[in-house]
N, C-alpha and C positions, 0 to 999 in steps of 0.2 A: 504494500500500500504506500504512495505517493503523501508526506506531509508536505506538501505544497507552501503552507501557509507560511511557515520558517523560513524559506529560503529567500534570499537576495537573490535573483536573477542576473538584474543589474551589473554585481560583481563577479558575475562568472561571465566565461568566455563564452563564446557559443555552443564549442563541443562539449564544455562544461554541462552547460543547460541541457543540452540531448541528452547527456548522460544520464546526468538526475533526474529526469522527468520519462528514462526510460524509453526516447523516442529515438525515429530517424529520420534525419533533413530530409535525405531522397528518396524517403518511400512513405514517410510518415504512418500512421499507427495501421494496424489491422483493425479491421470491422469486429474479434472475434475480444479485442485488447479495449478496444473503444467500448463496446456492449458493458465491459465488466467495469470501467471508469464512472457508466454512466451509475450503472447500480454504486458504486462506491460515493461519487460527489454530488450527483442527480444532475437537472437539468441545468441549462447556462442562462435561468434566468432570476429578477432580482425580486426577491418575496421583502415590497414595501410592510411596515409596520402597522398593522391590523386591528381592527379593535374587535377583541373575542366574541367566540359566539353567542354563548351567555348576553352578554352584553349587546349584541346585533339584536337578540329577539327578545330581549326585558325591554331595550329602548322603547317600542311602539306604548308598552304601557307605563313608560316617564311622562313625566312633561307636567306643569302646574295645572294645565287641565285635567289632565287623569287625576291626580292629585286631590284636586277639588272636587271631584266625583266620588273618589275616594271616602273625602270628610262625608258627602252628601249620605251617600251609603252607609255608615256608621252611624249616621242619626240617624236611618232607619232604623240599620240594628239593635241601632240604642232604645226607641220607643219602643219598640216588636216590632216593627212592620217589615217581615221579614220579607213578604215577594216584592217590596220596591224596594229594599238592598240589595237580591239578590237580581232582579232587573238591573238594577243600576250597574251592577257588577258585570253583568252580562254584557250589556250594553256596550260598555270600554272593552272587553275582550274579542267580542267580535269588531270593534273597532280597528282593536290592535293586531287583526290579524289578518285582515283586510289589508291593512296599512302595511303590514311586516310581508304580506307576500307580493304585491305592487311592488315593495322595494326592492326587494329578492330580485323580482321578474326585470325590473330595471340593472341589477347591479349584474345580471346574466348577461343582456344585450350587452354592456358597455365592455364588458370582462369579454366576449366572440367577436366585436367589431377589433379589438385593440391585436386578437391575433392573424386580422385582415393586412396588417400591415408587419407582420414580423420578418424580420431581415434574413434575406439569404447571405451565403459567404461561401468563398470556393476554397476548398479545403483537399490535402492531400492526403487518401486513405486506401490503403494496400495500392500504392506504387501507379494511385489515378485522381487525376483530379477529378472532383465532382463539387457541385451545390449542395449547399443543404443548409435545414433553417439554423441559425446561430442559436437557435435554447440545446441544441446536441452537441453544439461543443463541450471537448473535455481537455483538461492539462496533457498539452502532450501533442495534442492537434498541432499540425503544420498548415498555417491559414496563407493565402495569397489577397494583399488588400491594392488597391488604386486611388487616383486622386476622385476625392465626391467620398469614401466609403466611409458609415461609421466603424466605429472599433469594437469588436463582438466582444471582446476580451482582455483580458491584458496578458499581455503578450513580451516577448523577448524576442527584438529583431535579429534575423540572419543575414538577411542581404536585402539593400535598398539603393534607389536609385534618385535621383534628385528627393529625398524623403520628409515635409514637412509638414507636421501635426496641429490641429489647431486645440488646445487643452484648455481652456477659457473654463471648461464646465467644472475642471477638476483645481485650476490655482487661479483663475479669475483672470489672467494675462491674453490680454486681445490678441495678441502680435504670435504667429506660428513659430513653432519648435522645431530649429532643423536637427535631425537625427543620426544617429551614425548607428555602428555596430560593435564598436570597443569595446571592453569592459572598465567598467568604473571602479570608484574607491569606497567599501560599504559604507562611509558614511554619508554619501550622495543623498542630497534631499530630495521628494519624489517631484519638483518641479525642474530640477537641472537633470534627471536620467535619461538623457538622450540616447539611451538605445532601448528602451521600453518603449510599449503603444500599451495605453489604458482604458479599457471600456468606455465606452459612452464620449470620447474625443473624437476627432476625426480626421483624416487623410485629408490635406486640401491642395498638395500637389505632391508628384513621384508616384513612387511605388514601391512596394515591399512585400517580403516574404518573413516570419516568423512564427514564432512555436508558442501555443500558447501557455501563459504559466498559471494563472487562478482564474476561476468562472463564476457567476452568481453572486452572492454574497459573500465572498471572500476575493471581490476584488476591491482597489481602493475606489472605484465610483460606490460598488457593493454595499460598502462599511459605512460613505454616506448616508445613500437610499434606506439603508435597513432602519435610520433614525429618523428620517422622513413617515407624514401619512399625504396624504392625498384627497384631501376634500374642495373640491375645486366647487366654486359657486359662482354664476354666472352676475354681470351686471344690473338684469335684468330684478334677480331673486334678490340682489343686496334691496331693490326700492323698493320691492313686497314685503322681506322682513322687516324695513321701516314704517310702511305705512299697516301693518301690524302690530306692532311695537306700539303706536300712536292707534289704535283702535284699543290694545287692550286697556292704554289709559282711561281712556275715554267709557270704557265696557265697567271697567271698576269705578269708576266714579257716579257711574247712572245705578250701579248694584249699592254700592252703599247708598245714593239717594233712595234708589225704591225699597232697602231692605227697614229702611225709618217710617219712610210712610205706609209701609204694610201696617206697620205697629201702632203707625196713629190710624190707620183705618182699623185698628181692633182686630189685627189677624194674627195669631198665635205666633210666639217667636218661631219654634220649632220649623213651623210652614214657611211661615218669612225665609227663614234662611233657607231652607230644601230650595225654592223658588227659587231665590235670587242667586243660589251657587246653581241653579240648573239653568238659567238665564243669560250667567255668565259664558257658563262653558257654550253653552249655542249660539251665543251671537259672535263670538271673533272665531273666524274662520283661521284657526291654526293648523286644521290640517292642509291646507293650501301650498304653502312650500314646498313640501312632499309632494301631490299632485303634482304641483309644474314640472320638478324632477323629474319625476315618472314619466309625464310626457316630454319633458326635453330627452330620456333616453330613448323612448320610442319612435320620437323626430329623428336622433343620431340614424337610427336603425332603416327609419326608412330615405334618410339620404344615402345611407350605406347601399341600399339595393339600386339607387338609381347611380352609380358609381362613386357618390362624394363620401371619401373616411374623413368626417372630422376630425382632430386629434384636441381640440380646446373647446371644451364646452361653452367658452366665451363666444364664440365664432359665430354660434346660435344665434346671440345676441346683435352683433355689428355686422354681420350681413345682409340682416332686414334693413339697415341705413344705408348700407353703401349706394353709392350715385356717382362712383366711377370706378372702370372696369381697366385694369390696366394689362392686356394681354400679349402672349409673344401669339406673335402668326406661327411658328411652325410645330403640326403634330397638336393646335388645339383649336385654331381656325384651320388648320390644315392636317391631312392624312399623315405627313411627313414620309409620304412612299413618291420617291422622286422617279422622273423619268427624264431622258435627255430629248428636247425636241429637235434641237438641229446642234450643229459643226460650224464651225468658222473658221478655215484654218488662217494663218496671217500669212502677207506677201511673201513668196518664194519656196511654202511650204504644201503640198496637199493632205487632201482629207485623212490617206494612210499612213503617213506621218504624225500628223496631230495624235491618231487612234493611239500610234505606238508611244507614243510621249506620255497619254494618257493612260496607259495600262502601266508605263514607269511611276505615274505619279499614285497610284492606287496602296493604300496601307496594307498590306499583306501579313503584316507582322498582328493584328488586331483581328482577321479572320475577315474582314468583311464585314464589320458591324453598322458602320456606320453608313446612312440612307443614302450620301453620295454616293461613297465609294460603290455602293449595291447598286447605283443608276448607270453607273459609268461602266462597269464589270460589265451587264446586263447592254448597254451599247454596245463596246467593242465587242462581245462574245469569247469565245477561245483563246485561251491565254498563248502565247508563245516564247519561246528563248529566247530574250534578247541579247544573252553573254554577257549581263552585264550580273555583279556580283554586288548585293544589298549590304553597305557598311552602315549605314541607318536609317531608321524612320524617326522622324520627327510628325509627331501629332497634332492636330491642328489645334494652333493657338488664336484664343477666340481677340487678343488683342490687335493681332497682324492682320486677321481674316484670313492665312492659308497654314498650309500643312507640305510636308514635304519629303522626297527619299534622299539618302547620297549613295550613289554607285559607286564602286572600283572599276573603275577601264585600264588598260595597259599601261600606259605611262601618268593617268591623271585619275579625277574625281568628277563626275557625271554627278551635279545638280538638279533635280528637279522639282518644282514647287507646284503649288493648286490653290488660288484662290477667289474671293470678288477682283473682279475684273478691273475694280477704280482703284482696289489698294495696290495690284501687284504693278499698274502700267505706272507706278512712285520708284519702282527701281530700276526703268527703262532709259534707255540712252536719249536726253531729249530731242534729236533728230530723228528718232521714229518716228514714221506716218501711222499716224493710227487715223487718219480721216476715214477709210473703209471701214475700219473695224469698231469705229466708236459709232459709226451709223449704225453695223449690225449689232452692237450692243445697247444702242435707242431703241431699235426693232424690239430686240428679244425683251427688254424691260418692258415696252409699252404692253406688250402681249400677257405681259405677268409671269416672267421667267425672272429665274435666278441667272447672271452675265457671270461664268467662271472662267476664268483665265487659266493657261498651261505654259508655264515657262520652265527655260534651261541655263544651264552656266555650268564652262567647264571651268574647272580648279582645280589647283594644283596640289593641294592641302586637305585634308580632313580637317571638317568644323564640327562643331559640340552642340550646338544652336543656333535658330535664323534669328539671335536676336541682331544681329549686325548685317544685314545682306546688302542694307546701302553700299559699303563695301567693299564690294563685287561690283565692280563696272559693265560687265559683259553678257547681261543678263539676256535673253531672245528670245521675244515672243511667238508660241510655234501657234497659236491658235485660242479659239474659243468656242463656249457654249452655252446656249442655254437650257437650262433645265426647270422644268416645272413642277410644281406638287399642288395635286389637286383640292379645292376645296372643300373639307366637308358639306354634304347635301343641306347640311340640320343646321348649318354656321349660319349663313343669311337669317334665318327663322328667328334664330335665337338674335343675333344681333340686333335684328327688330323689335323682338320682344325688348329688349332691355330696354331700347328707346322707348316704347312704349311706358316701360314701368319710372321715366322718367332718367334712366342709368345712360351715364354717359359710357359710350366704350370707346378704347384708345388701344392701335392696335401699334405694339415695340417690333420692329425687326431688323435684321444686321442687312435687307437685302437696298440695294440700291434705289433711290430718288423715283426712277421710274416705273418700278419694278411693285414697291411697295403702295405708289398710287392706284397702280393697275390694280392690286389686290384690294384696296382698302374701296376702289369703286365696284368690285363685283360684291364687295360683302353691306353697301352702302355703310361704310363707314366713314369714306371723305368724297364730297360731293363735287369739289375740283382738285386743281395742285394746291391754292391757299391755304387746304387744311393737311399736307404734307408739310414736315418741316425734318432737314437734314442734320442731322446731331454732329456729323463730323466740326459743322459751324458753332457749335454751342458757346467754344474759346471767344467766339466773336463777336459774344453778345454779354452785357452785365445780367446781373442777379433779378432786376428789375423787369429788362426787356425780356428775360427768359419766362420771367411770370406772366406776364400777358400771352408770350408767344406760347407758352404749355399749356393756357385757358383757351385758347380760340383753334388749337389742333388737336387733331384726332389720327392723325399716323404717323410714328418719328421712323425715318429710315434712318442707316448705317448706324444702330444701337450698338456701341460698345457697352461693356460691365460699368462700367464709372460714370458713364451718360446714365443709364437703367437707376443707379443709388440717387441721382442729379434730379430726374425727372421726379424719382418717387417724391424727394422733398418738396418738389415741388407742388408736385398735386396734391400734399396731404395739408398744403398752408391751409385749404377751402376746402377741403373736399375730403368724404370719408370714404377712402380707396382700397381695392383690393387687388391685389398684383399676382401676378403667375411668374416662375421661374421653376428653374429644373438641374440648375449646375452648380458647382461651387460657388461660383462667381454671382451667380443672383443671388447668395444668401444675404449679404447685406440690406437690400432691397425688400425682400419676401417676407426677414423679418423684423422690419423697422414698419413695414406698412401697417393699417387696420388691419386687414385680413390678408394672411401670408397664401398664395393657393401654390401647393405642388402637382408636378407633376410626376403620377405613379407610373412613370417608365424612368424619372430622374433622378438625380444620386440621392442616398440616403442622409447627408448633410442637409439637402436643401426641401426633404420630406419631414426630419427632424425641427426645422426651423419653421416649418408653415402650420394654417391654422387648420387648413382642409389639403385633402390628397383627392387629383382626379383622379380615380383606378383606372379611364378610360382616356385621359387627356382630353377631353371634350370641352369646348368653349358651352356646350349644349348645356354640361353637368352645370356650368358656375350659374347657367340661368336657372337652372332647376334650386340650386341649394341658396340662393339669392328668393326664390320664391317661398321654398320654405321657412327662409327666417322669418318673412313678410307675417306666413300663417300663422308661425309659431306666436308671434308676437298678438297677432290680432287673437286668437285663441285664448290667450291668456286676459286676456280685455275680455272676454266673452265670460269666462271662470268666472270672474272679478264681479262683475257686471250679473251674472245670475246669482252669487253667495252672497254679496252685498247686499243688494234689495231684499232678498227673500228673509236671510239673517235681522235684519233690521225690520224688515217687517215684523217679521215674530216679535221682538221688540217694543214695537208700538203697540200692535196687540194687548200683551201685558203689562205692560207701564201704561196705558190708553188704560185697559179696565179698572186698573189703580187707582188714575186721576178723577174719571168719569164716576166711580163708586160702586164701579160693577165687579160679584167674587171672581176671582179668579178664571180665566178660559181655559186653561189646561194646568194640567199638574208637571211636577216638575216631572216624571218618569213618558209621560206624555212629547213633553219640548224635549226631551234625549230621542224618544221612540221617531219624532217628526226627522230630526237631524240625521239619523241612520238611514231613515227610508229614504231621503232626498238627498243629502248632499253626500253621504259614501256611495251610491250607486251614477249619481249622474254628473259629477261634478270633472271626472278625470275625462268622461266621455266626450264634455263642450270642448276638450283638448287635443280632442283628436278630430276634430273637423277637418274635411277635408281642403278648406279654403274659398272665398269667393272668385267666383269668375272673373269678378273684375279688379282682384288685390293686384294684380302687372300693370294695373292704366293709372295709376295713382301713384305719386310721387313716395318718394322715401320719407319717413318718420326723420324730425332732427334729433340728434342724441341725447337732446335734453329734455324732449316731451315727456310730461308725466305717465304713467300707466293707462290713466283714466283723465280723458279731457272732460270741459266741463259738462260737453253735451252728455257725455257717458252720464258724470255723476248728475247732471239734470233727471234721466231716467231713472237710474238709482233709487234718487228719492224719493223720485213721482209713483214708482212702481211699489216700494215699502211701504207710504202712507197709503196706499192702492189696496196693499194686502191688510193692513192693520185695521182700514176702514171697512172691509170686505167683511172680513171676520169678525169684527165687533157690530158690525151690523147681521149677520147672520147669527152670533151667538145671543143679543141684545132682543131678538124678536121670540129665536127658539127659546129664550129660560122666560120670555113671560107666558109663552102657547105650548111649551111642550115639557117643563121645568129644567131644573140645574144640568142631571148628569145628561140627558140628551142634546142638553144646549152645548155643555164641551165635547161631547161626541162630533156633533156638526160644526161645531168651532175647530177639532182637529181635524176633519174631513174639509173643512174650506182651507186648512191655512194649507197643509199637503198639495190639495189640487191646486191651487193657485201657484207651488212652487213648480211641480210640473209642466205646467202652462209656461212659465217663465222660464224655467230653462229651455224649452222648446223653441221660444220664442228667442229667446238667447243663443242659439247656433247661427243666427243671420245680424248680424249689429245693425246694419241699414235699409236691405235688403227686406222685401216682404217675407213674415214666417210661413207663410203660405207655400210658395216655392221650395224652402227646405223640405217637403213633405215627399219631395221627388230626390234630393241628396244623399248620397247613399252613409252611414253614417252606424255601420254594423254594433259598435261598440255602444252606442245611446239608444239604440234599437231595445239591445239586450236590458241594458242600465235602466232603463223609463220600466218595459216588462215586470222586470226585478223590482221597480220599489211600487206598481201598482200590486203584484203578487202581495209583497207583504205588507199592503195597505189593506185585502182586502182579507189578511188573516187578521190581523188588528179588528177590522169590524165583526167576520163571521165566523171566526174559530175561539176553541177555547183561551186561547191568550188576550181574546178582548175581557177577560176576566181581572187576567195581572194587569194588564193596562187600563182598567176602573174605566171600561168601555161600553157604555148601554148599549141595548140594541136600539134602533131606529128604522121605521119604516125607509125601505129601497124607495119608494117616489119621492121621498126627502133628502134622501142625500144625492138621488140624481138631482134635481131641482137644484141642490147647492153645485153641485158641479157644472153645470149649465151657467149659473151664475156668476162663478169663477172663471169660467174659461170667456165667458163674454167678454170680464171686465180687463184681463189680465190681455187679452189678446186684442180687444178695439184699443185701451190706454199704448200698445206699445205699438198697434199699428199705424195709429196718429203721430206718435213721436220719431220714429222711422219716416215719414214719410214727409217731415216737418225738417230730419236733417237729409233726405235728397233733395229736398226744392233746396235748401241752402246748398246745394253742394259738397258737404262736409266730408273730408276723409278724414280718419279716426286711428 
């Protein structure tokens, strides 16, 4: 068995490190050696700090509401009134388990979407590379990492190549770590051990190969995490726990007023208080928070199936505002499956020439990955010998725009480069004619082609990088092409959508002036050249001019990394922006913005730093999950808006028959029985609506609007004094013509139906409730079902017994039902219909 944990890596050599950890650099473990690691240290992932399970399912029955239910119930005990303590008790248990399994059910989603994004790593095992997900690594693993990758592990490097780590997450130092492979001095502190890679840091240029030495929780990101918890609460729930906070004040201050004037109305202490702790606990809707949870998981879950993984539940929150889209064209407005449309070769050269230049300039050493190289392969067709012997590839550097091979020839070194056509003709001899060929690179731009250039240079010397090819004076352009990538079908749609929902979209690309107007008019996103603006000029303009010029366009061509950081500050002066990126190089960018978006085919550096992951690269998805904030947000207004009024109804209700002199309309086991039946069955459902038709034609919420504008709480109120007057008017006539207990029988039958009603009415905020009746809305279906069921065990089963429930003739309580649904359904059809003539969005 491997004690891992003891050893300094650090201060061994490398063969050192094989040794003790039992591996081998060039063939690394056996599948048969690995199997038994995994049973010995377990998986390679990090088990954050938990709160027990005990403790997971007493929670639901904490809280100073339970609490007070609690006391309630002991004064039954206390008097005898054993079936309304034992109700009362009842009551919070099914509450709490209600509540404890919604959470469950949420904390499942959240826990299977988070292993939608878990990291692959190529690793070598019995003498082969393969993939595999990084929770199976074990000490001993020989991993291969690249520039973009995170770091599965920590690790002890064996060989690297330009090698520099960005460890900001582990010692807080922005500035990357270049690394070697020496051995150190064991008292090396773990931010100067440059030949270690540490979990959870990241590759952001080079490459390396090393052996892993600790997994899990026994790495040092590990030892962090393990003192870490994880309760992440959204912006949105911080203004719901305050204006909760600020209800229960207000909910105890009306309970001590009416627990006094019970008492000068002459009504028993004992009662007084049963009441007024059962009054309390129904009118502030605490279980709310939880609800929105629950449905903010269930949101995650269903952006997860339309391809968006969230990874910050914030993101929920500041994607219903965003109002600028800041996107890369390629692979999200586009396919990114390129194809060559034509050839050009330059004066003196032909077509079979150029082809062969371009098969020299193809990255061979990378397999073919990248969607050039795959266009250009798939041109020319069959490869052939050209004698010439590959001394390196150089990868394409996104600051220069190309990429490049060096040959060995006989006596010299055979150059060849690939890149935008406008960067590579900067190292041409300025007596080339390029008059033809800048024409045919007009052409192929206006068509909406990418212009790539194919150049040569012999040398005499071996170079190490094209950071210097200025140089080189002998540069000679053998030709050019364009290449196209087709736009997705669904891109235009959505683009328009976004315009519609008021979203500016802004589309970044590295391709050239003409190139990117052509695309940004087929997607209507710039309606001439005024709304192209060329970034290579940006030097050319102050801080000031650039702010206007980033306000009034909508397509920057020839985007380098450092324009893309430029821009974003810019758009975020006024505007609440969301960006797309995919490489190392956008992480500044992606996450500095509002909402980070990656893309899931891009490095895991720049997946780790965003706030949402397209699984599909789709511009399509960022309108879908843009849509859902929209819902999520209005749904939670709906919550609001049905728990408020109905809660507060109840309210007037029994403080109303207080002031007016009338006993009591329900009992306290009564106002708990109403609260179960309505608000735990229908309250999480108003949160899963599936949205109005017309939430995309409506601008964006600003970030500071309250929850509930005023026209909301105008309803609110109008709807509660709706219900209190409803009810104390139907119980008012039943106890002078039918007496006391069938008067609170029909008093709890109106205050019930009229909640129903309200929430019904509550799945449409503007909209007539009429047309929701065709909405498909499975989950409230069920919910409404469910608490008419045990409404009508309440009235017709033996439990209208424990709930001091008379019978009542059926044409009386239809009669109040009729009466309710009039009043509840004409009061909010008028005020709907009072905020479309205003036009009001919400």
């Amino acid at each position: 068995m491997l004690i891992y944990k003891r050893m300094h890596f650090y201060s061994l050599s490398v063969d050192e490190t094989a040794k003790s950890l039992k591996t081998n650099q060039k063939n690394g473990l056996s599948n048969n050696e690995v199997n038994e690691r995994l049973k010995t240290y377990g998986k390679n992932e990090l088990k954050i700090k938990e709160t027990p399970l005990l403790v997971r399912i007493l929670r639901p029955l904490g809280g100073i509401f339970n609490y007070i239910l609690y006391v309630a119930g002991l004064i039954s005990f206390w008097h005898q009134e054993y079936v309304d303590g034992i109700i009362i008790i009842v009551i919070v248990l099914i509450s709490a388990i209600i509540e404890w399994a919604q959470s469950r059910s949420a904390e499942k989603i959240l826990k299977s979407l988070k292993k939608q994004n878990s990291q692959q790593v190529v690793v070598k095992r019995d003498s082969k590379k393969v993939t595999i997900d990084a929770a199976d690594l074990v000490p001993g693993d020989v991993i291969y990492l690249t520039e973009g990758e995170k770091v599965p592990a920590d690790s002890r490097i064996i060989t690297q190549t330009d090698l520099r780590a960005d460890e900001s997450i582990l010692t807080g130092e922005s500035f990357p770590v270049k690394k070697q492979i020496k051995k150190l001095d064991l008292n090396t502190k773990v931010f100067m051990r440059s030949n270690m890679l540490y979990q959870g840091t990241f590759v952001v240029s080079g490459e390396a190969t090393a052996i892993v030495t600790a997994t899990g929780n026994n790495t040092e990101f590990g030892k962090i995490a393990a003192l870490s918890s994880n309760d992440e609460i959204s912006p949105t729930q911080v203004k719901i726990n305050d204006l909760i906070k600020k209800l229960i004040y207000a909910v105890f201050l009306i309970g001590i007023i009416a627990f006094f004037f019970s008492l000068f109305r002459g009504i028993d202490a004992y009662e007084s208080l049963r009441f007024v702790l059962a009054l309390i606990v129904s009118v502030v809707p605490e279980g709310l928070p939880v609800a929105i949870t629950i449905v903010l998981a269930f949101s995650i879950k269903k952006l997860a199936r339309h391809k968006a993984l969230v990874t910050n539940m914030r993101a929920l929150d500041s994607i219903g505002i965003v109002n600028v889209i800041a996107t890369d064209k390629t692979g999200t407005l586009t396919h990114n499956k390129l194809k060559v449309h034509d050839v050009f070769p330059f004066k003196g050269y032909t077509k079979t020439t150029l082809k062969n230049i371009i098969r020299l300039s193809l990255n061979i050493k990378q397999g073919f990955n990248d969607p050039m190289d795959i266009a250009l392969k798939d041109y020319i067709g069959t490869s052939n010998d050209n004698g010439y012997s590959l001394v390196k590839t150089f990868p394409f550097k996104q600051d220069l725009s190309l990429s490049g091979n060096l040959f060995k020839t006989k006596d010299s070194y055979l150059l060849v480069i690939k890149g935008a056509y406008r960067s590579l003709v900067e190292y041409l001899n300025s007596e080339a004619d390029l008059k033809d060929t800048n024409l045919k690179a007009h052409e192929y731009g206006v068509a909406g082609h990418k212009v790539i250039a194919f150049m040569t240079a012999k040398i005499d010397h071996e170079i190490t990088s094209l950071n210097n090819l200025k140089r080189i004076k002998n540069f000679e352009l053998i030709g050019i092409a364009g290449i196209s990538d087709s736009i997705r079908k669904e891109a235009k749609a959505a683009v328009n959508d976004a315009l519609s929902a008021k979203t500016k979209v802004v589309m970044i690309t590295g391709d050239q002036f003409d190139t990117a107007y052509a695309i940004g008019q087929q997607l209507n996103i710039a309606k001439s050249p005024s709304d192209v603006f060329d970034c290579s000029k940006m030097h050319d303009y102050s801080d000031q001019e650039l702010e206007e010029i980033v306000e009034n366009t909508t397509v920057f061509a020839r985007v380098l990394p450092e324009n893309k950081y430029k821009l974003l500050k810019l758009l975020k002066q006024k505007n609440i922006t969301a960006m797309t990126g995919d490489g190392v190089n956008d992480v500044p960018a992606i996450s500095n913005t509002h909402i980070g978006i990656a893309m899931g085919s891009g490095t895991q550096i720049a997946k780790d730093a965003s706030d949402i992951i397209l699984l599909d690269d789709n511009f399509q998805t960022i309108i879908n999950a843009l849509k859902e904030g929209r819902i999520i947000f209005s749904n939670i207004q709906k919550m609001f808006v049905y728990v408020l009024s109905t809660n507060i109804g109840e309210t007037i209700t029994l403080v109303g028959a207080l002031i007016i002199g009338l006993p009591l309309p329900l009992l306290p086991i009564q106002i708990l029985y109403t609260n179960l039946v309505t608000d735990t069955t229908l309250v999480i459902p108003l949160g899963l609506e599936p949205g109005d038709k017309q939430i995309m034609k409506n601008p964006p919420r600003k970030p500071n609007d309250p929850i509930l504008k005023s026209y909301l709480i105008a309803r609110i109120v109008i709807i509660a004094f709706a219900i209190g007057i409803t009810t104390l008017s139907v119980y008012s006539v039943a106890l002078i013509h039918l007496g006391q207990e069938k008067a609170m029988t029909l008093a709890f039958t109106s205050l019930v139906v009229m909640q129903w009603a309200k929430a019904f009415c509550s799945r449409e905020l503007l909209e007539s409730s009429f047309k929701q009746i065709f909405v498909k809305n499975i989950a409230f279906l069920i919910g409404l079902i469910s608490s008419i069921l045990m409404q009508v065990l309440a009235l017709y089963s033996p439990l209208s017994a424990y709930l001091k429930i008379s019978y009542v003739d059926f044409h009386l309580i239809l009669l109040v039902i009729i009466l309710d649904l009039i009043v509840i359904f004409t009061i909010t059809e008028i005020h709907k219909y009072i905020g479309r003539k205003r036009n009001l969005t919400l």
